[in-house]
Structure formats: C-alpha cells, structure tokens
C-alpha positions in Angstrom: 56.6 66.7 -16.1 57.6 63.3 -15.4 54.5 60.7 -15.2 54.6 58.4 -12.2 54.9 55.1 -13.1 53.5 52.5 -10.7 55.2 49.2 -11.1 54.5 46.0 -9.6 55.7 42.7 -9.6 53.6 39.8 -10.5 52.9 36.8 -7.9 53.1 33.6 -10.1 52.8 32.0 -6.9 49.7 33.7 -6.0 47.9 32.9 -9.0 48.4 29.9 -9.2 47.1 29.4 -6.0 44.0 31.4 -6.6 43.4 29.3 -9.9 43.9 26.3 -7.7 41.2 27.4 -5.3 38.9 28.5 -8.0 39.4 24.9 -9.8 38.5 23.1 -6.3 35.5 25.6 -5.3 34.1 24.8 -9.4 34.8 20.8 -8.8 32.8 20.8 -5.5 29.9 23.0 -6.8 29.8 20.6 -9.3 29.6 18.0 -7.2 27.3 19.3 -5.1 25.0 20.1 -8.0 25.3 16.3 -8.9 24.3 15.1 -6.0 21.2 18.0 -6.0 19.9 16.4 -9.2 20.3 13.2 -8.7 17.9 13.6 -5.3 15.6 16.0 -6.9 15.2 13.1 -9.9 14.7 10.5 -7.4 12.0 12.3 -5.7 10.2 13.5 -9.0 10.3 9.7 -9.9 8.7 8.7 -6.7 6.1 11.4 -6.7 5.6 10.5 -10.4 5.8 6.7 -9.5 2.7 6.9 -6.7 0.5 9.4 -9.1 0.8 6.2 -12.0 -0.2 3.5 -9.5 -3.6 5.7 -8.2 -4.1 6.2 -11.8 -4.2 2.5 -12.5 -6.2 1.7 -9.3 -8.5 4.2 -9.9 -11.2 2.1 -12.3 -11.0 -0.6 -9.2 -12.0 2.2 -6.3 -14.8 3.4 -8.8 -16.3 0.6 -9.0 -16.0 -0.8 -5.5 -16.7 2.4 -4.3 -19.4 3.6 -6.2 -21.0 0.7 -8.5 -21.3 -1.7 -6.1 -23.1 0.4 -3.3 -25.4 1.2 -6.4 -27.4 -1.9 -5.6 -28.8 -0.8 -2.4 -30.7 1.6 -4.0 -32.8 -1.0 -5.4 -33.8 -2.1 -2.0 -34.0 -5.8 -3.0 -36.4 -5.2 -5.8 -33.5 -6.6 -8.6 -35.6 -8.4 -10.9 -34.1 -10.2 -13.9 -34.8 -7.2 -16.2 -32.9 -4.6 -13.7 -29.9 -7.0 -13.1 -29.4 -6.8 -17.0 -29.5 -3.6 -17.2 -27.4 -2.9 -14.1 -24.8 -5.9 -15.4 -24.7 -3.8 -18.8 -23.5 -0.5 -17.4 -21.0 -2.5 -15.0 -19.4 -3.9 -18.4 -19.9 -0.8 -20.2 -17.8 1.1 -17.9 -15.8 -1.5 -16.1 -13.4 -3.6 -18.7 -12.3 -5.8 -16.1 -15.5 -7.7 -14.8 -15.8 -10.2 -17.0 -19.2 -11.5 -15.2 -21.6 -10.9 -12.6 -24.0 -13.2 -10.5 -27.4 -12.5 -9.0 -29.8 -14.8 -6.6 -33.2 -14.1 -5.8 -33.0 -15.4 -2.2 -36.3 -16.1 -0.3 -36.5 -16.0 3.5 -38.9 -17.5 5.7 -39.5 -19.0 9.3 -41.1 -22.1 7.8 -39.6 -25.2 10.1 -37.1 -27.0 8.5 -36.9 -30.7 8.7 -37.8 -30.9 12.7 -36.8 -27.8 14.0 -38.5 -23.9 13.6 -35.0 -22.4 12.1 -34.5 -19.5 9.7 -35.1 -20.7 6.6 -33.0 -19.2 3.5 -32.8 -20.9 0.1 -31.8 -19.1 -3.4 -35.2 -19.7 -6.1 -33.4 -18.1 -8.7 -30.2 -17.7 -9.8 -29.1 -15.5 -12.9 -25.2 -15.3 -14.3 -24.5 -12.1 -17.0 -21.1 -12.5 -19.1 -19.6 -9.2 -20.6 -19.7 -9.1 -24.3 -16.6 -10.0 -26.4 -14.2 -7.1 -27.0 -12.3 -6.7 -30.4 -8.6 -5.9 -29.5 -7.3 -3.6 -31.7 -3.8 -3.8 -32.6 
C-alpha cells in the first residue's frame, strides 16, 4: 500500500509577511509598555513626592496644633516656674524653636492719664533660649 503523501508548497511571501506583522505588533507593545512605565513612575514619584513633604511638615503641625493650644490649659496661671517647664518640653521636642517669650500682663480699668480707658501694661516679661545642641558629624 502506497502512503499518501501530502505535499505543500511553502509561502516565503507569507512569512515574511507574518514575521513583519509580528515585528510591528512586538515594537508597539513595547512602546506602549514604555510609555506605561514611564506614567506609572511619574505618578509613584508624585505620590512619593507629597508623602516626603507631610513628613517634613509634620513636627510644624504638631506643635502649632497641639503645643501651642497647650497653654490654655493653664488658664492664665503661667508663672515663671511653669513657663520653664513648659519652654523645656517645647525645646525638648521641638528642634526648631530656638526661643520662646512670656509676659505677665495686668489688666485694669484704672483711668489713664485723663480718660477712664482699659488699661493693659506687661509687669513682667520672661525670654527662655533652647540649650545648645552638639552636631554630630
């Protein structure tokens, strides 16, 4: 018995058109996975960008947010003593304030020179300077 043979003929032409079109779909995947990276590190560096500046803000927002409305607790009953203390724990935990100030303030209604005014003048006044820092290098 005589096998059947099955005999083709090659299309050079063909192929070469189907490595041509695989070629150009590979380029533009590339392309477009260029262009997909490039975005997706732009982004990551703006996300990345934003978390670095409320990282570096954040010491500032602490202590306007939470040291500073700390003094209202004392209800104007800050004496010399307390304002140490409360200037030591500023510098303690806040590297950037380099010095605070306190008054002692006293109000009255007394007259002033000819006229019944409100009458505010600062008796004391007390300045606190944050101890030196050794900068290690």
């Amino acid at each position: 018995m005589i096998g059947s043979t099955n005999a083709f003929r090659k299309n050079y032409s063909l192929i070469m058109a189907f490595l041509v079109l695989l070629s150009i779909t590979f380029i533009i995947a590339l392309f477009i996975a260029y262009n997909l990276t490039a975005n997706y590190v732009e982004n990551e560096f703006g996300a990345k960008k934003i978390d670095v500046f409320d990282q570096t803000v954040k010491p500032y927002n602490d202590f306007y947010l939470y040291k500073i409305p700390e003094i209202t607790n004392y209800n104007g009953f800050l004496d010399s003593a307390s304002a140490a203390k409360y200037s030591a724990s500023v510098f303690r935990e806040f590297p950037f304030v380099t010095r605070t100030y306190f008054y002692e303030v006293s109000i009255s209604n007394a007259p002033a020179v000819s006229e019944p005014k409100l009458n505010i003048n600062s008796s004391r006044s007390y300045q606190y300077f944050a101890p030196r820092r050794k900068v290690s290098a």
